[in-house]
CHARMM internal coordinates of N, CA and C (Angstrom, degrees):
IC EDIT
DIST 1 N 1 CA 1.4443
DIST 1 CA 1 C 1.5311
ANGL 1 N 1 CA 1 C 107.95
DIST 1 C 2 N 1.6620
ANGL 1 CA 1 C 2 N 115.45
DIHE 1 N 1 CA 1 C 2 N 166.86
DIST 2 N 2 CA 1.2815
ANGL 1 C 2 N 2 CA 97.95
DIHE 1 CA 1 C 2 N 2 CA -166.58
DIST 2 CA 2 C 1.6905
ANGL 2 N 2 CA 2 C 103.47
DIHE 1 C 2 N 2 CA 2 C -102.54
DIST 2 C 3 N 1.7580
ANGL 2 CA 2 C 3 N 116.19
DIHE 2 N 2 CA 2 C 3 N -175.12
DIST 3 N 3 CA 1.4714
ANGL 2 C 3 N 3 CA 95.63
DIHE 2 CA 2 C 3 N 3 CA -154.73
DIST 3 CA 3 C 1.6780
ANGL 3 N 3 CA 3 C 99.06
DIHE 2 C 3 N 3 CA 3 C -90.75
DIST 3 C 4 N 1.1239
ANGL 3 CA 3 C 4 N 111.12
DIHE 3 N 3 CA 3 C 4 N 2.39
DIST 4 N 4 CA 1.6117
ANGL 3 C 4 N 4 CA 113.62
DIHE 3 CA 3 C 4 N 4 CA 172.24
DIST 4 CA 4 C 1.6163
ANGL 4 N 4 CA 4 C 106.05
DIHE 3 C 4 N 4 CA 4 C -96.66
DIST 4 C 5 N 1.4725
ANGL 4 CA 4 C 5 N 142.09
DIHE 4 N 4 CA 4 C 5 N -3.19
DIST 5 N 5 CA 0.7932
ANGL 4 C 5 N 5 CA 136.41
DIHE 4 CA 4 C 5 N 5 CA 174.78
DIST 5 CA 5 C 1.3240
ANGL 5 N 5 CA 5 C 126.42
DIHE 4 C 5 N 5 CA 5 C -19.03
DIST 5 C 6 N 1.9591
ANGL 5 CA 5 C 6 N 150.53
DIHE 5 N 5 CA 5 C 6 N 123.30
DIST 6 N 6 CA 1.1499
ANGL 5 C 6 N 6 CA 148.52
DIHE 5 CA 5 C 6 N 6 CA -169.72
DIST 6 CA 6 C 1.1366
ANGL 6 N 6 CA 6 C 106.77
DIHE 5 C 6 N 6 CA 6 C -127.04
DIST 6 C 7 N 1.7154
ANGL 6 CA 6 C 7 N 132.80
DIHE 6 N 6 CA 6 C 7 N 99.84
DIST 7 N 7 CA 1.5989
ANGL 6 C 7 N 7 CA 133.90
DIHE 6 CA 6 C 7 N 7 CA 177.32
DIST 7 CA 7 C 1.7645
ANGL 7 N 7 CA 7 C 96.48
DIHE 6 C 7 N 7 CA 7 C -52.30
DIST 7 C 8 N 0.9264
ANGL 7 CA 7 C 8 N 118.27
DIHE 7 N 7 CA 7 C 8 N -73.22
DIST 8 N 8 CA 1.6869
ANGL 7 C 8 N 8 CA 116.38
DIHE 7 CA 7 C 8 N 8 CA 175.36
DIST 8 CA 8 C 1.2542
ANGL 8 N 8 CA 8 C 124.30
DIHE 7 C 8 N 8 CA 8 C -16.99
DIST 8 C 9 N 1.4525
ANGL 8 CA 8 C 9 N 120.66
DIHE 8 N 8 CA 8 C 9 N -36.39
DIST 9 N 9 CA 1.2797
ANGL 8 C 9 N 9 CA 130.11
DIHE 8 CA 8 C 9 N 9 CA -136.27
DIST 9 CA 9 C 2.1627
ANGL 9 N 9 CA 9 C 88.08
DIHE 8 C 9 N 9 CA 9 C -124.89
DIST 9 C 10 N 0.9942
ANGL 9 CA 9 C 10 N 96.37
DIHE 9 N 9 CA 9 C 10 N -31.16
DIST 10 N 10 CA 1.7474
ANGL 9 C 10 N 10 CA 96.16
DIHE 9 CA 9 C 10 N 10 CA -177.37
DIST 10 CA 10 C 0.8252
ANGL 10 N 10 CA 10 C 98.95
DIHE 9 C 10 N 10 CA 10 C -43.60
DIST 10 C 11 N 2.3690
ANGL 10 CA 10 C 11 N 115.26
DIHE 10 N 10 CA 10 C 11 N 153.55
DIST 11 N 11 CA 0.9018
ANGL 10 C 11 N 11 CA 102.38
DIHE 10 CA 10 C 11 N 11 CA 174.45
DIST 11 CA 11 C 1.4223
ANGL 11 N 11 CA 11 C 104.63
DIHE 10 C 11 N 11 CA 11 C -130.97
DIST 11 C 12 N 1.7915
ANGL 11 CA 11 C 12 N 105.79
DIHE 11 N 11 CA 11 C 12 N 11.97
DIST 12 N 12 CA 1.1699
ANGL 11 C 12 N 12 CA 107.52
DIHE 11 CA 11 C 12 N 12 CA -166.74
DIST 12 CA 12 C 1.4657
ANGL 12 N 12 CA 12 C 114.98
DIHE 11 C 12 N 12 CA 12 C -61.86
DIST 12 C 13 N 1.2965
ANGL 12 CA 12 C 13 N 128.42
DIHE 12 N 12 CA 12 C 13 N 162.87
DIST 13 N 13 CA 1.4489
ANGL 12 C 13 N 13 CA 136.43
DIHE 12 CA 12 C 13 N 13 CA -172.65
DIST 13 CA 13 C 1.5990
ANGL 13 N 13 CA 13 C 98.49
DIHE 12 C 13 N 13 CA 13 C -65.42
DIST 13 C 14 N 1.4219
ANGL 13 CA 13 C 14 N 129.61
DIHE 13 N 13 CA 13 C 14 N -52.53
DIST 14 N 14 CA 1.5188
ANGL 13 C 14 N 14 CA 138.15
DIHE 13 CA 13 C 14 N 14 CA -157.05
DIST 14 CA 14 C 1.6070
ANGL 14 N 14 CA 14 C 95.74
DIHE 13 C 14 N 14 CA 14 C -64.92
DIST 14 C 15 N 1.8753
ANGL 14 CA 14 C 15 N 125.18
DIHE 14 N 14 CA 14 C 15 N -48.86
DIST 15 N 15 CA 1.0996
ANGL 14 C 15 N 15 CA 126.75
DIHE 14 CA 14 C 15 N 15 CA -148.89
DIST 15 CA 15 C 1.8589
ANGL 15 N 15 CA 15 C 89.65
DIHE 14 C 15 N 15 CA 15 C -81.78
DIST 15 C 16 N 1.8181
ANGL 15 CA 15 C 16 N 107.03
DIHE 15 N 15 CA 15 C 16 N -45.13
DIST 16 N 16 CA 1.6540
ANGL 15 C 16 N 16 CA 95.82
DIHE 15 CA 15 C 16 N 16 CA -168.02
DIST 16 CA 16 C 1.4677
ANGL 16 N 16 CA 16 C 102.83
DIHE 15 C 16 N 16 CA 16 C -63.08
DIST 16 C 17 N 1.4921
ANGL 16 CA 16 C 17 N 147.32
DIHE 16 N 16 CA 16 C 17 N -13.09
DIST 17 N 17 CA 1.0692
ANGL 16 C 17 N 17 CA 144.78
DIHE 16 CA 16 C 17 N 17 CA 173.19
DIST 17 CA 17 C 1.3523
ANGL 17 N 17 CA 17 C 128.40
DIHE 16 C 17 N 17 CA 17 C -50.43
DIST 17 C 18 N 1.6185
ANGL 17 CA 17 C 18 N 103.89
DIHE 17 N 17 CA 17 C 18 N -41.93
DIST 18 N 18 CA 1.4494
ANGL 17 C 18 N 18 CA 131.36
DIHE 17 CA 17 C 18 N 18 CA -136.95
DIST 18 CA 18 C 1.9840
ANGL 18 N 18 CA 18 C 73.49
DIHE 17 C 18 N 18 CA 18 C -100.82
DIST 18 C 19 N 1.3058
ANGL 18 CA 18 C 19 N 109.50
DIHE 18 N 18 CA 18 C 19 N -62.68
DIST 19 N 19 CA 1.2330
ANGL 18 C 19 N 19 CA 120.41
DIHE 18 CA 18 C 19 N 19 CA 178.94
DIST 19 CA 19 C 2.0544
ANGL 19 N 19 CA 19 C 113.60
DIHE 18 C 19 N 19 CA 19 C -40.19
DIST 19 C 20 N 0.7951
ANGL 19 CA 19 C 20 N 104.61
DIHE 19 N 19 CA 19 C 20 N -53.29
DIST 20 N 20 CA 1.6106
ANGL 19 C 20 N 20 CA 110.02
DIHE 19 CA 19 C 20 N 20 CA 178.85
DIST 20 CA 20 C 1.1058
ANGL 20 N 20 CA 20 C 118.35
DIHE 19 C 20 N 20 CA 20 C -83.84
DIST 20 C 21 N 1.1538
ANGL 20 CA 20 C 21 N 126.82
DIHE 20 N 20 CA 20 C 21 N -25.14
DIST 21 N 21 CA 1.6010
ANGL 20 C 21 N 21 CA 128.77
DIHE 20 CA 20 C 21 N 21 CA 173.51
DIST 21 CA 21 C 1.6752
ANGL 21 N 21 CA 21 C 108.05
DIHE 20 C 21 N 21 CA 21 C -62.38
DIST 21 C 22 N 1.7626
ANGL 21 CA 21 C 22 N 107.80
DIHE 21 N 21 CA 21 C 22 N -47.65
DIST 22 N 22 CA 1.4201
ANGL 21 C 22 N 22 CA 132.80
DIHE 21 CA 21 C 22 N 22 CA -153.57
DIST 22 CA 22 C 1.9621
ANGL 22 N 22 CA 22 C 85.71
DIHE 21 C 22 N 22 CA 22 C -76.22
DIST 22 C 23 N 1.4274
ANGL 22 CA 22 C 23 N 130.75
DIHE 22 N 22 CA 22 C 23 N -19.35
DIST 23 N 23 CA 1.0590
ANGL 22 C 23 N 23 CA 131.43
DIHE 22 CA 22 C 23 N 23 CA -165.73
DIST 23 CA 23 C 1.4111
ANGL 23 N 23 CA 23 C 101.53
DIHE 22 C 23 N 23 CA 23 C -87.82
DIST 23 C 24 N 1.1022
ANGL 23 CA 23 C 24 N 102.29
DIHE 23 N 23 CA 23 C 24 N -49.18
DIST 24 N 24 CA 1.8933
ANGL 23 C 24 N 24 CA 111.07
DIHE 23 CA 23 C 24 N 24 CA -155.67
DIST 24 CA 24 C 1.4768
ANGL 24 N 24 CA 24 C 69.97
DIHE 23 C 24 N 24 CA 24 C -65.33
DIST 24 C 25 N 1.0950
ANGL 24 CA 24 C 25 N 119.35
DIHE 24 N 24 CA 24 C 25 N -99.58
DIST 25 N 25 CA 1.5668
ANGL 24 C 25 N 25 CA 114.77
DIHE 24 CA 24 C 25 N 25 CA -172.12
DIST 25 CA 25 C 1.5448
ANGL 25 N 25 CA 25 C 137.40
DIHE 24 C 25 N 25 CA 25 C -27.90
DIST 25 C 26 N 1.4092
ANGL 25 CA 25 C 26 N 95.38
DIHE 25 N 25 CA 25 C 26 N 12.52
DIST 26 N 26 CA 2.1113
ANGL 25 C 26 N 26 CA 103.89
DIHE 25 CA 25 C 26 N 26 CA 166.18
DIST 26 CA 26 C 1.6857
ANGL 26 N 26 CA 26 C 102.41
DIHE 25 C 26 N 26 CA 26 C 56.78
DIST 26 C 27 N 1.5123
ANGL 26 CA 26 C 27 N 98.68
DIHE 26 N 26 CA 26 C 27 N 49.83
DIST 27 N 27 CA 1.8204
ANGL 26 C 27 N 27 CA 96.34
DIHE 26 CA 26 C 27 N 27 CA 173.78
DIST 27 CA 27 C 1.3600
ANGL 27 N 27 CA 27 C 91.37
DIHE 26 C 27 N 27 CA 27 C -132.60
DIST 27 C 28 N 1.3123
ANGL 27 CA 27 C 28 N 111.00
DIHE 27 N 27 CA 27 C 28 N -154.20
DIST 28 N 28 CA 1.4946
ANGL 27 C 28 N 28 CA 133.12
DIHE 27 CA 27 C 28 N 28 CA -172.02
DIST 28 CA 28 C 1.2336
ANGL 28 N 28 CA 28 C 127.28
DIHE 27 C 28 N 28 CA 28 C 172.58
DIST 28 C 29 N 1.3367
ANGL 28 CA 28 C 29 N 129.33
DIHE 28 N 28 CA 28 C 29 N 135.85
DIST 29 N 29 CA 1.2601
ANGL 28 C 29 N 29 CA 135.18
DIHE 28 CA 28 C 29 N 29 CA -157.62
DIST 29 CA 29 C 1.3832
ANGL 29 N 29 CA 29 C 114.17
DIHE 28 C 29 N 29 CA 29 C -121.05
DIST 29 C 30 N 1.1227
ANGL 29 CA 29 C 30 N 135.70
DIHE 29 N 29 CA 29 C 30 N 161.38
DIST 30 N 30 CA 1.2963
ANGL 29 C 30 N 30 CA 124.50
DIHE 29 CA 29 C 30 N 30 CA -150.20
DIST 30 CA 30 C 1.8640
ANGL 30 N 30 CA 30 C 83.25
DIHE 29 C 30 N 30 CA 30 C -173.69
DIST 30 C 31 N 1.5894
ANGL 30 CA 30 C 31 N 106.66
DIHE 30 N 30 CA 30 C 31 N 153.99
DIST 31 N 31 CA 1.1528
ANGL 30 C 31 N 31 CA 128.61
DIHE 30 CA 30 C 31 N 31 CA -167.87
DIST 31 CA 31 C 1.4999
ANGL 31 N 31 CA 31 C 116.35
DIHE 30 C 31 N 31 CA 31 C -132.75
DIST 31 C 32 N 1.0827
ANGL 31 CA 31 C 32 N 116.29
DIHE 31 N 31 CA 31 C 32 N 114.46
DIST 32 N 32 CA 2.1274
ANGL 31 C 32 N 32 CA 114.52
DIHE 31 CA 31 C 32 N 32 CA 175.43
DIST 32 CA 32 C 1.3641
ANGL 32 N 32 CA 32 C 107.09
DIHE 31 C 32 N 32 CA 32 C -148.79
DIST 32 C 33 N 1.6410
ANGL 32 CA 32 C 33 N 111.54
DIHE 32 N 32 CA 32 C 33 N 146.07
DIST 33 N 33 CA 1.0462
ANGL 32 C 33 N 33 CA 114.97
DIHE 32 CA 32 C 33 N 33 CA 171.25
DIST 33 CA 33 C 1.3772
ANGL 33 N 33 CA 33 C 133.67
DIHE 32 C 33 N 33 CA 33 C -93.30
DIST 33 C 34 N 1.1175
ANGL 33 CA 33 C 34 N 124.37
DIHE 33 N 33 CA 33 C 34 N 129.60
DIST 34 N 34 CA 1.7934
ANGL 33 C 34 N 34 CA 116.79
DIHE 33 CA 33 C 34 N 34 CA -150.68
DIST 34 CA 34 C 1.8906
ANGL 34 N 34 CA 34 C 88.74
DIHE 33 C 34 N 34 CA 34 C -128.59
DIST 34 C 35 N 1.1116
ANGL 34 CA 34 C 35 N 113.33
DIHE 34 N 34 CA 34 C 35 N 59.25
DIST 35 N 35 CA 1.7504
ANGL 34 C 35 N 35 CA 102.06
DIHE 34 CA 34 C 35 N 35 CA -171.34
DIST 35 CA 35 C 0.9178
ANGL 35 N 35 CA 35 C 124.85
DIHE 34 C 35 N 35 CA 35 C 57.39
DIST 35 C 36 N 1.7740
ANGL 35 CA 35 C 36 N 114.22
DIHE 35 N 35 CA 35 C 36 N 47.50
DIST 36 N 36 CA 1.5958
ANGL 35 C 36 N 36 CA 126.54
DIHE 35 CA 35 C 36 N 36 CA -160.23
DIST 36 CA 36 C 1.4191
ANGL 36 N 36 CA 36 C 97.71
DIHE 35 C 36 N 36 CA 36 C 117.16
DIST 36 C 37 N 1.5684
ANGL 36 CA 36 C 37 N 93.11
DIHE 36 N 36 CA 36 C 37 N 145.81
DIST 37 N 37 CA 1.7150
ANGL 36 C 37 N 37 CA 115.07
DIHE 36 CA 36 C 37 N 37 CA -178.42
DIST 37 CA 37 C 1.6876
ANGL 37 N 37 CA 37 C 109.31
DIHE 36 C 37 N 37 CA 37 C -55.77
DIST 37 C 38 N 1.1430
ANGL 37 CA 37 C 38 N 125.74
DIHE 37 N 37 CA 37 C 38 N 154.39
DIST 38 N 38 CA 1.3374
ANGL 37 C 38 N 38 CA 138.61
DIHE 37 CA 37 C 38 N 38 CA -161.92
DIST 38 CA 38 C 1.4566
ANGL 38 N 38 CA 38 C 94.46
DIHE 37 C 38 N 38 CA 38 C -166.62
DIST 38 C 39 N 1.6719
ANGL 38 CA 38 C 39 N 105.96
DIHE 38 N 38 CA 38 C 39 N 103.45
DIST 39 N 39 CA 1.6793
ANGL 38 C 39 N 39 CA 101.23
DIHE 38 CA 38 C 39 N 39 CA 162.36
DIST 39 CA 39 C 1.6325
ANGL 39 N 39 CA 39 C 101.43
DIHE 38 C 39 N 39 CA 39 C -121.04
DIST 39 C 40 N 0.9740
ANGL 39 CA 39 C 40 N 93.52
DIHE 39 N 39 CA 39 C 40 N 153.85
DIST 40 N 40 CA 2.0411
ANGL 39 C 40 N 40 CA 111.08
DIHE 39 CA 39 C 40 N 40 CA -166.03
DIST 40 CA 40 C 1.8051
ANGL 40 N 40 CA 40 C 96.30
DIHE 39 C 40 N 40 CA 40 C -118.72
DIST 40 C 41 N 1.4636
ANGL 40 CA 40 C 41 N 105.30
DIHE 40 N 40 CA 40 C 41 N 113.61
DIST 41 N 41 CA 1.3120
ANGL 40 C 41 N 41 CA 120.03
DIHE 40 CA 40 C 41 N 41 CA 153.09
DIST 41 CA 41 C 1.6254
ANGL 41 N 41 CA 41 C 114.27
DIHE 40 C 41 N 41 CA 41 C -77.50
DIST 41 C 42 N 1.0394
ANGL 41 CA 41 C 42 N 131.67
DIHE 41 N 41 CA 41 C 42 N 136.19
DIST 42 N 42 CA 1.2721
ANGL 41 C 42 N 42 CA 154.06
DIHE 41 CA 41 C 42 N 42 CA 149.06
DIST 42 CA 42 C 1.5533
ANGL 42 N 42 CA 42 C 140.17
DIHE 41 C 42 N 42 CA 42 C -91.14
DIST 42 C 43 N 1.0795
ANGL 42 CA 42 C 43 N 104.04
DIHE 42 N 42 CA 42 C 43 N 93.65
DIST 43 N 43 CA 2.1951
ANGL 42 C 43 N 43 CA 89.63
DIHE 42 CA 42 C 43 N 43 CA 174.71
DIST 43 CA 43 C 1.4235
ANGL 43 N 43 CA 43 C 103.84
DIHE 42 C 43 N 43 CA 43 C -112.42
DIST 43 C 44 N 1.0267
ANGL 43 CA 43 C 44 N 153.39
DIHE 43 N 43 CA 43 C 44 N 156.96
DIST 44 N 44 CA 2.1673
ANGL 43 C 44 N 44 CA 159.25
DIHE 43 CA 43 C 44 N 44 CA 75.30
DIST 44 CA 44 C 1.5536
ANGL 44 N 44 CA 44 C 76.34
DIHE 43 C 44 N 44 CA 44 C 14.24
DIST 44 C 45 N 1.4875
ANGL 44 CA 44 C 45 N 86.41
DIHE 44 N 44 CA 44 C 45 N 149.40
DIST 45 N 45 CA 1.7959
ANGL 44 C 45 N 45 CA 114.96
DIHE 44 CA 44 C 45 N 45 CA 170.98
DIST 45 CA 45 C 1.8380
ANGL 45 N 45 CA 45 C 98.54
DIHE 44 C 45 N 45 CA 45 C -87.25
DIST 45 C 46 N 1.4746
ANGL 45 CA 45 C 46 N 103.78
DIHE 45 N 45 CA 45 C 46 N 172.64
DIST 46 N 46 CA 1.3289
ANGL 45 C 46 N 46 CA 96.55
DIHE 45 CA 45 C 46 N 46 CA 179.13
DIST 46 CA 46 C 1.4489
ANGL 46 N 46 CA 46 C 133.62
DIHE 45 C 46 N 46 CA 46 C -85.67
DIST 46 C 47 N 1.3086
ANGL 46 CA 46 C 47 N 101.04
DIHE 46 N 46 CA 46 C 47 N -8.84
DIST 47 N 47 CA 1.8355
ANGL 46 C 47 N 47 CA 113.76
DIHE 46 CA 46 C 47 N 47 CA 159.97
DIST 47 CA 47 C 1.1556
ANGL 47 N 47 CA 47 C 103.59
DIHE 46 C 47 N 47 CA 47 C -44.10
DIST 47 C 48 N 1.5474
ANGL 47 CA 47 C 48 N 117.84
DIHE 47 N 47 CA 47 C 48 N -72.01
DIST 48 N 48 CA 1.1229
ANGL 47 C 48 N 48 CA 128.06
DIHE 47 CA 47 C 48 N 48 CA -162.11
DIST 48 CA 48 C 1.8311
ANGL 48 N 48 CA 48 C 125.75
DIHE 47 C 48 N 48 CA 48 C -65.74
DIST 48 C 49 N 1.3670
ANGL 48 CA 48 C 49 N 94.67
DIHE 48 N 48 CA 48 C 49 N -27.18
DIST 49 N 49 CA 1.7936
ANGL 48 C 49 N 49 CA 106.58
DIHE 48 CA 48 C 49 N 49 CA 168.45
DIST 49 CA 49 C 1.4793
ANGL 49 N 49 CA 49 C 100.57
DIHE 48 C 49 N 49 CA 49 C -80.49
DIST 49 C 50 N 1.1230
ANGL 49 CA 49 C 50 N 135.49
DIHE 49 N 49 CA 49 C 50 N -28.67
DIST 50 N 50 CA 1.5367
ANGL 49 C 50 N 50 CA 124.50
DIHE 49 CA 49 C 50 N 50 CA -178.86
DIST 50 CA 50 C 1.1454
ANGL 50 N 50 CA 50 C 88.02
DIHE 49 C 50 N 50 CA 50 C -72.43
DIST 50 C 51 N 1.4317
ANGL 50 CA 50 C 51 N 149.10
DIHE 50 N 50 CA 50 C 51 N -73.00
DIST 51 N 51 CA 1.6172
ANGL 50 C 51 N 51 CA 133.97
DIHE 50 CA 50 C 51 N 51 CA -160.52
DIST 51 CA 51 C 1.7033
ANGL 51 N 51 CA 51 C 112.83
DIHE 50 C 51 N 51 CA 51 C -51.38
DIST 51 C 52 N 1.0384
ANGL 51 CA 51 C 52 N 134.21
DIHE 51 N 51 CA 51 C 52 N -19.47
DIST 52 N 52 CA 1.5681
ANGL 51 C 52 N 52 CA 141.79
DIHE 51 CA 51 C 52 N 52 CA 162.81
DIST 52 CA 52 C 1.2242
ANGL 52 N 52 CA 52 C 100.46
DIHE 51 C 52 N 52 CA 52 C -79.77
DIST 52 C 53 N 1.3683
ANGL 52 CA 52 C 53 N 145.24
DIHE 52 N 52 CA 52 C 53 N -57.98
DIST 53 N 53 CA 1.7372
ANGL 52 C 53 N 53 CA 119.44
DIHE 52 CA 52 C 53 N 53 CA -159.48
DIST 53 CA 53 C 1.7182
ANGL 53 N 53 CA 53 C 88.84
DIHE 52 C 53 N 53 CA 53 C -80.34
END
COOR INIT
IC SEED 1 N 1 CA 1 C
IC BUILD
């Protein structure tokens, strides 16, 4: 990835996917470089998403 890279700012089809899916579902994804790309999915357990919907 490049060293200005912006998860926000992507516009590829795969990343806005990954991005909106991870939403509807009350997660979040986050991006760092660890000697190579590293993207981090996130969800809340489902206790905790049943108290939000």
């Amino acid at each position: 990835m490049p060293s200005d890279f912006d998860l926000p700012k992507a516009k590829s089809l795969g990343l806005r996917l990954v991005k909106s899916l991870s939403k509807q579902l009350h997660g979040g994804v986050s991006y760092f470089n660890d000697n190579g790309a590293v993207f981090k999915v996130a969800f809340k357990n489902t206790s905790a998403r049943a108290l939000v919907d």
